[in-house]
N, C-alpha and C positions, 0 to 999 in steps of 0.2 A: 277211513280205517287207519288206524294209529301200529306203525309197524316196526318194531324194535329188532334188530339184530344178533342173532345169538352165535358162541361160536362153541363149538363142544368143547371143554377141558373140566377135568373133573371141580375146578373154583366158580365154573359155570355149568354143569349141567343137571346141577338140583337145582335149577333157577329156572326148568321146564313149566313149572308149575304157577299158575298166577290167580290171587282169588281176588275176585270181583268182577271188571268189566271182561265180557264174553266176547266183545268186539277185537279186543287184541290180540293180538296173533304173533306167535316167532315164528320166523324162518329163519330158515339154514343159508349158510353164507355162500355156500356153492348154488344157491337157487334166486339168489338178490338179483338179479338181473331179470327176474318176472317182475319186479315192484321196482326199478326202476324210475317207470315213472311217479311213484306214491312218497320219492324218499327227498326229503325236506332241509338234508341236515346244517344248513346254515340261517333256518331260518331265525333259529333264537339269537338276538344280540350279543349275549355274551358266546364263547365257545362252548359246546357241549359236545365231546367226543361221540363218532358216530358209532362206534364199536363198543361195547360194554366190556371192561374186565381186561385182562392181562391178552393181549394178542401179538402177533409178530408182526415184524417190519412188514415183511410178507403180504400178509392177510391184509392187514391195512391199505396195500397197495394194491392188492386186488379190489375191497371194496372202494376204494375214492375209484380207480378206473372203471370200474362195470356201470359207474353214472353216466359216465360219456355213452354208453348204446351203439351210436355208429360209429365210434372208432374201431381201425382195423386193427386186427392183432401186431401187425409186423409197426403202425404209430405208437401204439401202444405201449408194444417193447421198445422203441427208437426215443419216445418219450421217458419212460423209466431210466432207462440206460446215463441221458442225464440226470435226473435227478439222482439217481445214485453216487453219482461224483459229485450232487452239491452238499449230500449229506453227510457232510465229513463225522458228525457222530455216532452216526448208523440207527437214529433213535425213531426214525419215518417222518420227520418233519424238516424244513430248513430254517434253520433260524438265522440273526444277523451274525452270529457268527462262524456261521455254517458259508455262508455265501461268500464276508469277506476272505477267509483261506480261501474259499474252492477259487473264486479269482485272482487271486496269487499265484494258485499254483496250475489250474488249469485253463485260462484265458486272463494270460498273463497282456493282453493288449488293452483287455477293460481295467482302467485304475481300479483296484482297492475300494478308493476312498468314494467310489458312487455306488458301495454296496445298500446305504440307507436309502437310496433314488430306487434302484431297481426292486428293495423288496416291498417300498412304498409302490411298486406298479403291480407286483406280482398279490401284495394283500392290502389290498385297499381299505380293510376296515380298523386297517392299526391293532393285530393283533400280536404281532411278533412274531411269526411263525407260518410258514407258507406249509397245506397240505399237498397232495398230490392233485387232489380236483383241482385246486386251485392255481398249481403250477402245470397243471394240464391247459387248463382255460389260456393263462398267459400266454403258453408257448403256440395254441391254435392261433391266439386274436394276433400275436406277433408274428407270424408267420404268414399271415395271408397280407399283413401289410408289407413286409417285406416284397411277397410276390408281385403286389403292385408295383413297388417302387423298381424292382428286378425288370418288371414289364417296360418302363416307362426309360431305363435306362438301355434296354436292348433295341437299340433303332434297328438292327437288318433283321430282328428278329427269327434270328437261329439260334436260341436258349445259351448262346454266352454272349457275357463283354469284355474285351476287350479293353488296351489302354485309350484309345482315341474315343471308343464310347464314354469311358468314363472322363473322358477330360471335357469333351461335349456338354456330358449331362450336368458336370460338375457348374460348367461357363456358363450354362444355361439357367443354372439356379442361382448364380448369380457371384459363387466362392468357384472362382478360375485358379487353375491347377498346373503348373509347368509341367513340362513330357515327364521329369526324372520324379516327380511326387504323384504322379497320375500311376506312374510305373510301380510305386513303392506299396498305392494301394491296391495295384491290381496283384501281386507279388504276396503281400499280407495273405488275401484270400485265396489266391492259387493255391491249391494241396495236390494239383496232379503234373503241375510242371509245364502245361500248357498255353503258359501266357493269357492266358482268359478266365472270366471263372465263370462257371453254372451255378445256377438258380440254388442249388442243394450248398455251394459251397459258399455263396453268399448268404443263405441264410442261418449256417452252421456259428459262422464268423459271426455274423450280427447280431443274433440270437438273443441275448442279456441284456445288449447296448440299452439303456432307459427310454432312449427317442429313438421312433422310427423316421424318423425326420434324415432324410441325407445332408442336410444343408448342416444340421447341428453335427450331425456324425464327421463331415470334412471340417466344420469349424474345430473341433477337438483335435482332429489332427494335423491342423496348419497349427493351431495356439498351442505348444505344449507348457515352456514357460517361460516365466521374466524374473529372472534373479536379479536384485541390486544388494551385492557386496561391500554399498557404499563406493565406490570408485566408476564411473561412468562408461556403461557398456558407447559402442557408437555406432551398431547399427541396430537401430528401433526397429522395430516389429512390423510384419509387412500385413497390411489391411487390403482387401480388395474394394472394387470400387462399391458393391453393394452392404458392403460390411459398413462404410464411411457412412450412406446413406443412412442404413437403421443403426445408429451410434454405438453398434459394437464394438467399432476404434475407444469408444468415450472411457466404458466400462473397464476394457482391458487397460487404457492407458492410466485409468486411476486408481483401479486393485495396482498398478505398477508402482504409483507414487506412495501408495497407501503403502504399500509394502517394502519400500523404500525407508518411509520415514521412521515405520518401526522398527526395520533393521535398522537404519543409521541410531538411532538414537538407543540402542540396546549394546550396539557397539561402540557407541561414543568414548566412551575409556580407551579403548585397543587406538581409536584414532589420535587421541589427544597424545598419549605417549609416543605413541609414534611421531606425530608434530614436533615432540620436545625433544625428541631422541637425534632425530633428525637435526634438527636445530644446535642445540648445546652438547650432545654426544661427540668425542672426537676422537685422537688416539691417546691422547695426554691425560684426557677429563673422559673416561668410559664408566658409563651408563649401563644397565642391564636393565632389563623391563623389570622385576621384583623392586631394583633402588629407585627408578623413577617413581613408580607408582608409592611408596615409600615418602620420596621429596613430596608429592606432588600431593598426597594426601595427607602429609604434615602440615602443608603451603596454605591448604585452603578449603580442606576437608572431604568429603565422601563428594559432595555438592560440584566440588571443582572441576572433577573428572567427565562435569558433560559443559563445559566452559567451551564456544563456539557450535552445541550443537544445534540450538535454535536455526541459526543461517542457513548451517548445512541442510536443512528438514528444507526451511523458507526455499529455500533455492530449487527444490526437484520441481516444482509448478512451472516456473517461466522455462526453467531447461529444455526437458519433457516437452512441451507446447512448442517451443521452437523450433529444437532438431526435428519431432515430425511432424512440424508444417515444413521445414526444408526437405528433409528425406524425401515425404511426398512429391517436393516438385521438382524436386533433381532427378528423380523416376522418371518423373514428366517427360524432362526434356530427352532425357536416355531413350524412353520408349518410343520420344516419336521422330529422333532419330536414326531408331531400328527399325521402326514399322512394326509390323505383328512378329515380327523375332523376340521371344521371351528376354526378359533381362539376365543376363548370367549373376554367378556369386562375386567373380570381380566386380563388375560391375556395383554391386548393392555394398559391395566392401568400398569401394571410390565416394558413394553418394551417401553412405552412411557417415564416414570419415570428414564428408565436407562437409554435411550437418552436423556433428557435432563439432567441429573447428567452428563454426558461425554462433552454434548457441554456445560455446565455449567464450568466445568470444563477445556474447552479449551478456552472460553471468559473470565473467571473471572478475570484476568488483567484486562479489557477493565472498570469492573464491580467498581473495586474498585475506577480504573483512576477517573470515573465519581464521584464517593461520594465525594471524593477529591477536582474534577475540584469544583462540586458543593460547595463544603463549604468554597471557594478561597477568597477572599479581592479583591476587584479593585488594579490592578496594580501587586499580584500575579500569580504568573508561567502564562504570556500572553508569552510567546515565544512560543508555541505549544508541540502537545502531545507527539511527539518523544523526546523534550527537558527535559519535563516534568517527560515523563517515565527514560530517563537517569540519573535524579538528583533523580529520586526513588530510581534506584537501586544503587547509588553510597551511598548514604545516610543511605540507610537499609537492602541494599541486596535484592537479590532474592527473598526470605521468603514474603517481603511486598505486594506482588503481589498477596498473596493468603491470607491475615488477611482476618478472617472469612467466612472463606470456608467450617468451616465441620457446622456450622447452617445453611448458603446456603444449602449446600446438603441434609440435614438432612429437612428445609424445605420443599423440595421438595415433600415429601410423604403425610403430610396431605393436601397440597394443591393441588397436584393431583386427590386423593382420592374422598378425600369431593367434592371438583369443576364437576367432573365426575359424582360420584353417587348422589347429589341433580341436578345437569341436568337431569339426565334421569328420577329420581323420579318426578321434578315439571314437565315436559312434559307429562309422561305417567298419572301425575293426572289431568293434565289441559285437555287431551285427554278425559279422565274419565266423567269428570264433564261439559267439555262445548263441545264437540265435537265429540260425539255419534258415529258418523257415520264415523270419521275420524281419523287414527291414528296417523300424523302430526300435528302437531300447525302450528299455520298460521309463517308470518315474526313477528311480532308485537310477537307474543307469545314467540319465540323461543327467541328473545331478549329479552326479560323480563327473561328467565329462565335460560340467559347466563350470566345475572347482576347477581342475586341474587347467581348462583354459585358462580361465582367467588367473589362476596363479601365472601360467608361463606367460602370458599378455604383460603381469607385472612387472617379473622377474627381466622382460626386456625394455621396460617404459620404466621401471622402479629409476634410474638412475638421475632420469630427466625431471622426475617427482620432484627426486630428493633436491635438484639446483632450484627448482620451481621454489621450493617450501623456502630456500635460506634468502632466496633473492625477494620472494614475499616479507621474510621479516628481518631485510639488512636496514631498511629506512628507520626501523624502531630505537627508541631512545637505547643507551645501555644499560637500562633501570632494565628492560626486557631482554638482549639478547647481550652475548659478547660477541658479536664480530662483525664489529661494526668496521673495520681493516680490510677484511677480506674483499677480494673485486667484485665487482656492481654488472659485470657481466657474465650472460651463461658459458662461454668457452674461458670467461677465466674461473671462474669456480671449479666447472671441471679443471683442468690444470689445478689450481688451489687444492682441489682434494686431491687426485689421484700423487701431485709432488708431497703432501703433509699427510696423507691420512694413506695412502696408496688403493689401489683399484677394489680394496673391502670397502672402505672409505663411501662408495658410492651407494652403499647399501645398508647405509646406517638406519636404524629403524624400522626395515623389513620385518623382523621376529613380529612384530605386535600386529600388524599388518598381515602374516600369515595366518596366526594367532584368532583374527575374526573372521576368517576367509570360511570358514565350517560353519559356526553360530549364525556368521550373515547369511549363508545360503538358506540354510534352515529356515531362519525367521521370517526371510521373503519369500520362499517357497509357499510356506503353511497360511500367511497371510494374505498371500497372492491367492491361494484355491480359496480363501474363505471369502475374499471379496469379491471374485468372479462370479463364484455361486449366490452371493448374499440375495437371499429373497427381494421382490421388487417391492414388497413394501416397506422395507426399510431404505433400499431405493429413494423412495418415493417419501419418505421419514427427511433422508436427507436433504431429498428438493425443499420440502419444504423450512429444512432450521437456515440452509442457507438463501431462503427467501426474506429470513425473519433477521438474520446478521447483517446480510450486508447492506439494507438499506439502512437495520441501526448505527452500523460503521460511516454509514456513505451518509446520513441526515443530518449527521451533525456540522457537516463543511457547510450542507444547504443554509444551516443557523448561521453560518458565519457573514452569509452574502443578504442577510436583511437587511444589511442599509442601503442597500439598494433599493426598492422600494421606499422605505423612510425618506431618501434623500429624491423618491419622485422620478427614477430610472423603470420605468416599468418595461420598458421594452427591452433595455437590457436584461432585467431580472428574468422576462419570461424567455427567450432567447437562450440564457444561460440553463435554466429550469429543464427544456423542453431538450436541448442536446441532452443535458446531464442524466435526467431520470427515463429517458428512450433510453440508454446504454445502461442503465439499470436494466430496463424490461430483455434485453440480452439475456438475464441470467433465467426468469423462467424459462423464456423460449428454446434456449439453448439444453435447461437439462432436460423439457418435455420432449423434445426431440432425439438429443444423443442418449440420457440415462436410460427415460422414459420410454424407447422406440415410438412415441407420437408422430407420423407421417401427414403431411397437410397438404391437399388438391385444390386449387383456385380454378374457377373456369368462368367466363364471359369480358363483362367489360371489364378495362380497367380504368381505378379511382386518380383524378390526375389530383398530385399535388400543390398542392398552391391557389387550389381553389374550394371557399367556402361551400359545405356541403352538409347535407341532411343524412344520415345513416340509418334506416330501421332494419332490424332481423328478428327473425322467430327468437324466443330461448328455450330451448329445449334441455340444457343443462345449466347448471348453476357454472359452471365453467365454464361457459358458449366463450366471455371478453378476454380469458384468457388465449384460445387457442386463435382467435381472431388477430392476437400480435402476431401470432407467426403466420397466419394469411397476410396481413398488412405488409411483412417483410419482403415478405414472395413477389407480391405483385410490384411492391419498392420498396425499399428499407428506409427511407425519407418520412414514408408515412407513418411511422410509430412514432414521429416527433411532432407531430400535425395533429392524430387521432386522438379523442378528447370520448371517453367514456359514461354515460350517466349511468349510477349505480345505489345501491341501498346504501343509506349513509351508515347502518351497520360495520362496513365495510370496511370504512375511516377510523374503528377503531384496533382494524388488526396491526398487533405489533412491529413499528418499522414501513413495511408496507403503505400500511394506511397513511400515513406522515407523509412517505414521499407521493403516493397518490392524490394526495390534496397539495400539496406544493405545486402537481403537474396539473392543477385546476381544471381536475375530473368535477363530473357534475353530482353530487350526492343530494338521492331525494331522501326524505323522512315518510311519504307515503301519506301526506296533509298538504291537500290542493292547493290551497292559500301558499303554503310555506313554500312549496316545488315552483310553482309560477315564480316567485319575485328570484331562488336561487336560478331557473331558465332567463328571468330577465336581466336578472345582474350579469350572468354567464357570457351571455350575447351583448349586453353593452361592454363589459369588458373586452372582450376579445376583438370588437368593430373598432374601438375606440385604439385600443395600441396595435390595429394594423395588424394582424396577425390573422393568417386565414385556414380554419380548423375544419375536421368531419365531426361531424358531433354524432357520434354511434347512440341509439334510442332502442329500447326494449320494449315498441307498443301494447304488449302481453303484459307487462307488468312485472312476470313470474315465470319461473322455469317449467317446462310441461313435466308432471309429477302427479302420481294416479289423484290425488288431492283436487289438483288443480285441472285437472282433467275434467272430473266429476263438477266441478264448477260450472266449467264452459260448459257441457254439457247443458245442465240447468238453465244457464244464459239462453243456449241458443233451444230449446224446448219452450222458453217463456217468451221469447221473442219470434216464436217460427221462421227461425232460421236450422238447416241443416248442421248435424252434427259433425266435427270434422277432427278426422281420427289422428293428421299429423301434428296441426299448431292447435292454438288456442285461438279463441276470439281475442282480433287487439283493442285493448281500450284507447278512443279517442281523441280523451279530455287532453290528454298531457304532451301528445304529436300536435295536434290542431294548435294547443297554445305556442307551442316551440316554434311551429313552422309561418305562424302569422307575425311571431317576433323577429324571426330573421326575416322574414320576409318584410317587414318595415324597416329593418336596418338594412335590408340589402345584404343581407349577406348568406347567400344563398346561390348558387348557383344550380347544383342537381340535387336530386334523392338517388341517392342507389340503395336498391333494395335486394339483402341480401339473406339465401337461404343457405342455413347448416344443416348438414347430416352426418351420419357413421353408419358407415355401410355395414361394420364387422360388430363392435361392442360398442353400447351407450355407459358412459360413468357417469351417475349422476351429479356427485357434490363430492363437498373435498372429503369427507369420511371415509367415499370407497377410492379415491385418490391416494389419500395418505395412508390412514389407517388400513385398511384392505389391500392395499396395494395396487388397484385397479386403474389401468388407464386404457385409454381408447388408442386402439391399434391406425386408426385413419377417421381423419378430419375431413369431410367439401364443404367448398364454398360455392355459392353460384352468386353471380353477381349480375344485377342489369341497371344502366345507369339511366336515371328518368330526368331531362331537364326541368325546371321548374315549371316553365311555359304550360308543359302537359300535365301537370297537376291544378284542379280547380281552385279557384279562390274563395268561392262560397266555401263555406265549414260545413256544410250539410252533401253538399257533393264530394268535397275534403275527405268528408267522415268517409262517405262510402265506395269513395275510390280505394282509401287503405284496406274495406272490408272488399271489395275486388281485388288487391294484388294479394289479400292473402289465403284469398279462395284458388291465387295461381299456385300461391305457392303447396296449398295440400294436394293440388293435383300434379305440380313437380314431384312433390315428395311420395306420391302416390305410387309414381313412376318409379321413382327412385328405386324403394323399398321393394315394389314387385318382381321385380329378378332376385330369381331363386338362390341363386350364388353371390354370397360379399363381393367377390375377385369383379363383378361384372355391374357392380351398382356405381352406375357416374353419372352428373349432371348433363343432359344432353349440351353437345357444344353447335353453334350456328354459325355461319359466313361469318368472321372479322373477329370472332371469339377468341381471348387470349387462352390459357392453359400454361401455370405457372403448380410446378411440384416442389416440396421442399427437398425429394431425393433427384432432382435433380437441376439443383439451383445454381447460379455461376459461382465458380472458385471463391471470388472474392468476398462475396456476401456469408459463404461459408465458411471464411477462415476470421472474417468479422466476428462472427459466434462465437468460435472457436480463442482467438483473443480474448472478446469478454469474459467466456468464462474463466478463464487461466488467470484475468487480472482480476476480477471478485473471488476469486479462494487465495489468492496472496493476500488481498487485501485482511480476508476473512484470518490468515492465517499470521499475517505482520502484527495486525490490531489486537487478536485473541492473546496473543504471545506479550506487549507491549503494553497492554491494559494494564499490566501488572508490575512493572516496573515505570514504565515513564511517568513523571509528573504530569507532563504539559498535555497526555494525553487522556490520562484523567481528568484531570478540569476541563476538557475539552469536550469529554463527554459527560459530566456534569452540567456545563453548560447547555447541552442539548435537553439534556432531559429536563432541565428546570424550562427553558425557552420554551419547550415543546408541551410543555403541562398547562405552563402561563396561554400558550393561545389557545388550547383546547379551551379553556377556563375562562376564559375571558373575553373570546371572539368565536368559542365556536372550532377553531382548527386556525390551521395555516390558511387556506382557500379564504375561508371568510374573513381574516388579516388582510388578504394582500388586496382582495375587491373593498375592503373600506378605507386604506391606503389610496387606492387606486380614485375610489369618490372624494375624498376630502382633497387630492391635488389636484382634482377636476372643480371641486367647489373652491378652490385657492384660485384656480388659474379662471374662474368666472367674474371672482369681484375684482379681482386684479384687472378686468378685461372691463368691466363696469363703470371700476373706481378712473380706468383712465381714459374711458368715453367722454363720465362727465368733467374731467379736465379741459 
């Protein structure tokens, strides 16, 4: 029965009347709740208004409620009641601009700026526009999760929490919370004054929030934000230890850099004058920013005005990486000094202070280059910075690299200091005086409180800048600067200025410098929340371009060391090879981990290194060899320089990648038996022959398990009466049995470990839903058992069905695996003597090795990107590569099949030679 809604007003009540179907029926809107159950109205795709004709807010609101049935009247109306303060236009719907005010003005704690997150939860079908049914459903499905989460946080269970529950719950999830921020969110949700809050009054609060997730709800309020003004904050941003683990340190520290780089370079003008103001400005020769900018745009054009800001961008990577791998462990040492005593804010003001003196300290070349670049002539040092830094040191030595280094350092203190404690003080009084009920400032506030620090931070460290900048550029010819007279130390300068210029003096070039202190905030603000949120497929967009640069940056050194081989060094060559391009594989590892949040579980034997071995695994994804490096690491980081991959020789031809993976004399089959044998045989003489003792990873499958390839095995095993097997594939034979009978007459062979992969939580199959999708797999296992050769058959006929027995074990592992019901609970069983190596929680060192690589491949990415375009020597340098690298594709095949017929002609050189002087 088809039931359409009528509402009487005289534009509808000659509309009583319907000719044709007998079946249709109006009723009355005070009677819709007998039909109920009959009423459909979201079923058409596009919207089609439930109510016909001109109706009230009202009316409308009664009919979306009378669909719910068992809602009570008193939810009903406690439902309504908001929705009517979201609908700031009174029109019966919310729209996105209904939602952003009402968050403004009336849950002033939810930013603004996640109103397109929330009405994406609240209307899922991308309509625009939330009804009442529909912000009805929200508010039930959010509320009973809430209730959970309420439950789950009330340990004495007497329907409140408390600060020490929530500091519990908070530890427990893994983002720990000191007393006075555990306080601030208990404080937030209190509305009765009782230090606790109830179920009602946390769900009132939480209501809108887009995740019901507590973990994201405390990450938002530990992360609020990271301004870089261009002048260097010095205490970095405090990460817990589970935060470190799923690389949400990674994300926020490089929305930081990101947003760093566009503000400095948006403000690069305000810095350069101020450079110059500083420098040449005096009491005699004054300067106003209007005449520089003036001189300085006469000088050298519109162009000029960003002269030095290259360095300064290049520099936020190694900085950044440094001070918080310091910061991090001067916590260390503080915290386990204290014991479980929290760290106070001195404290984090001391260890931030000495982190940045240390990365201050390892950039400050970079620091001075830039004052330098900056104060250059049109037509001076344009050869680039490598050129530049080497006419430094030839000219002044070493020393020059650090002029005005101890007022640098010496700055550092009142500008931490002050910057720190007037944040906290203008916050805690802005809390005071406008926001009663709230211990957070809003965005708008917190930025207001991060200007004015950092102005006062300056205003007391400005003066040390200023000796900094002249003592940077007193070495300079007088082609660049005039004062070249003036003293060469920082207490004489002070003196110098304050007896010539007197105590204004010190503050020359300030204006331009206040001048970006607005614009900068802003830009790193807006850029910061854009890169925090950036979807993971672009994420994952970027994994992959800096997969594809920096081995095209980093291949072309490779071309440089092939006389090495030529001149018959093979074991130098491969030696050099196998460090160089493992510290490559760093870069996937490290962003599938930190960008990516990819987590990876090892469990059984462990692979020794140093000794030649057999590797087969299931492939269940076309990315199985990648996430296997960061298994490799886990168990040793040694082994990713050992580990020797066989793969589709498709593979060889992805840009960059493929080049250095055939350098690393990976094994690439073409999938033609003939051809695959003789690259297995070359493979294994090479590698026996220069001494060198490799795992050779094998894919007896063939093929990744893919409904396609499924449907195969199947087939396979129905024609051959064998049972079907739902986890792997049948492995094919041919091409293990040949590999394993070559090493085994070279001897070079010691075990097989045979190992299974799974994902407890998400399968990704290939790079498409990787990249383009955005998709990656939340947790990696491994299981490993290591089998000496001894216990593998020598016949090829027992060979063969030994492999089809271990991988009849492995579908009954993985049988196991898979049958718990819950992700949380799927692991490889572990037995007596079984290792258990996690990537979250791997030693220090192994993870600041990561953490290195990647900081030095985005300099690299970000030196060469920058330099390509002005250096000569590094254009013909990558010229060179790309012509090198064409010729051996072209003419051998690849690099690999270079270096193995290199490798044979100095084997057949050093045979006659061993012949010719037998028969002597």
């Amino acid at each position: 029965m088809n039931i359409n809604v009528n509402v009487e007003s005289p534009s509808t009540s000659a509309a009583g009347e319907h000719d044709g179907d007998d079946e249709e029926q109006y009723v009355q809107l005070g009677n819709v709740r007998d039909y109920k159950d009959d009423v459909t109205p979201l079923l058409s795709p596009k919207h089609v208004p439930l109510v016909l004709g001109k109706v009230t807010k009202e009316a409308a609101i009664a009919t979306h409620s009378a669909l719910h049935g068992g809602m009570s009247p008193e939810k009903e109306q406690q439902i309504r009641e908001i929705y009517d303060r979201l609908d700031i236009d009174n029109d019966g719907t919310i729209d996105i601009r209904d939602l952003t005010l009402a968050l403004k003005h009336e849950t002033p704690h939810i930013p603004s700026n996640l109103a397109p997150v929330i009405m994406s939860k609240m209307s899922p079908d991308d309509e625009g526009r939330v009804d009442f049914y529909s912000f009805s459903s929200y508010v039930l499905e959010n509320e009973q999760k809430l209730a959970e989460m309420f439950a789950d946080m009330d340990r004495n269970h007497d329907g409140l929490v408390d600060v020490v529950e929530m500091k519990n719950y908070c530890k427990d999830i893994g983002v720990p919370l000191d007393d006075q921020k555990a306080q601030d969110i208990v404080n937030k949700m209190d509305q009765t004054g009782s230090a606790s809050v109830g179920l009602k009054e946390f769900q009132d609060f939480m209501l809108l929030y887009p995740s019901s997730d507590m973990k994201d709800i405390v990450d938002f309020w530990r992360h609020n934000l990271i301004i870089d003004i261009g002048e260097d904050s010095q205490i970095p941003e405090d990460f817990s230890q589970q935060e470190m683990q799923d690389g949400i340190w990674w994300r926020h520290l490089v929305a930081g850099g990101l947003a760093g780089a566009v503000s400095r370079t948006c403000t690069a003008p305000f810095d350069r004058i101020k450079v110059y103001l500083q420098v040449n400005s005096s009491k005699t020769n004054r300067l106003s920013v209007i005449s520089c900018l003036k001189l300085l745009h006469a000088e050298g054009g519109i162009k000029s005005l960003w002269r030095g800001n290259g360095i300064n961008v290049i520099k936020i990577a190694p900085e950044s990486a440094i001070k918080f791998m310091c910061y991090d462990q001067l916590k260390r040492l503080i915290q386990k000094k204290k014991g479980s005593q929290e760290i106070s804010t001195f404290e984090r003001l001391c260890a931030g202070s000495a982190a940045g003196a240390i990365s201050q300290s390892a950039i400050y070349p970079m620091e001075v280059m830039k004052t330098r670049l900056a104060l250059r002539k049109t037509g001076q040092l344009d050869r680039g910075v490598i050129h530049f830094a080497h006419k430094m040191y030839t000219k002044e030595g070493i020393r020059c690299f650090y002029k005005g280094y101890l007022p640098n350092l010496i700055g550092i203190i009142p500008y931490a200091g002050i910057d720190l404690a007037i944040y906290e003080t203008l916050k805690r009084s802005y809390v005071r005086y406008y926001e009663t009920t709230s211990s957070e400032p809003g965005v708008l506030a917190l930025l207001a409180c991060g200007t004015c620090s950092s102005t006062c931070g300056q205003l007391a460290s400005y003066p040390f800048a200023l000796v900094r900048t002249r003592l940077q550029a007193k070495c300079m010819t007088n082609a660049l600067t005039r004062y070249t007279s003036q003293p060469d130390t920082m207490f004489g300068q002070f003196k110098y200025i304050v007896q010539n210029e007197g105590l204004t003096g010190l503050y020359r070039g300030i204006t331009p410098n206040f001048l970006k202190v607005i614009p900068a905030v802003s830009i790193s603000y807006v850029v910061y929340e854009k890169a925090v949120s950036t979807p993971q497929r672009y994420l994952n967009l970027m994994e992959d371009v800096s997969a594809i640069l920096t081995p095209l940056f980093g291949n072309y050194i490779i071309t440089l060391f092939l006389g090495l081989p030529i001149f018959g060094k093979h074991r130098a060559w491969r030696n050099l090879m196998d460090r160089a391009i493992s510290y490559w594989m760093t870069i996937p590892m490290g962003l599938l981990e930190f960008v990516m949040g990819v987590r990876v579980r090892v469990s059984g034997d462990e692979i020794e290194f140093g000794s030649p071995a057999l590797i087969v695994m299931n492939h269940r994804t076309r990315l199985d060899w990648m996430y296997m490096w960061c298994a490799l690491y886990q168990v040793n980081p040694w082994l990713i320089t050992s580990n020797k991959i066989s793969l589709k020789a498709q593979l060889k031809k992805l840009p960059g990648a493929g080049f250095g993976m055939a350098a690393a004399q990976f094994v690439f089959l073409e999938r033609n038996a003939e051809v695959d044998k003789k690259s297995f045989d070359d493979a294994i003489d090479y590698f026996k022959n220069i001494g060198k003792d490799y795992q050779i990873l094998l894919f007896p499958e063939g093929t990744d398990k893919s409904e396609w390839t499924t449907l195969k095995s199947r087939e396979f095993a129905k024609k051959n009466g064998l049972r079907h097997l739902e986890y792997v594939l049948y492995p094919r034979t041919t091409g293990f049995l040949h590999l394993l009978n070559k090493m085994r007459q070279q001897e070079y062979v010691d075990y097989i470990y045979d190992i299974t992969i799974a994902y407890p939580y998400n399968i990704v199959q290939s790079e498409v839903d990787l990249v383009i999708k955005g998709s990656s797999p939340r947790e990696v296992h491994f299981h490993i058992r290591k089998i000496p050769i001894s216990q593998v058959p020598l016949n090829e006929t027992d060979a063969s069905k030994w492999l089809t027995e271990r991988w009849a074990v492995k579908e009954q592992l993985l049988h196991q695996f898979y049958s718990e019901e819950q992700p949380i609970n799927r692991q490889f069983p572990v037995e007596r003597g079984d290792g258990v190596w996690r990537s979250w929680k791997e030693p220090r060192r192994h993870f600041y090795v990561k953490v290195t690589a990647l900081c030095f491949w985005c300099l690299v990415i970000a030196f060469c990107s920058y330099h390509i375009f002005f250096v000569r020597t590094l254009q013909l340098g990558f010229l060179y590569f790309f012509i090198v690298s064409m010729f051996l594709n072209w003419r051998y095949g690849g690099i690999d099949k270079y270096i193995i017929g290199k490798w044979q002609q100095s084997n057949e050189a050093l045979l006659r030679r061993s012949a010719s002087s037998s028969s002597l």
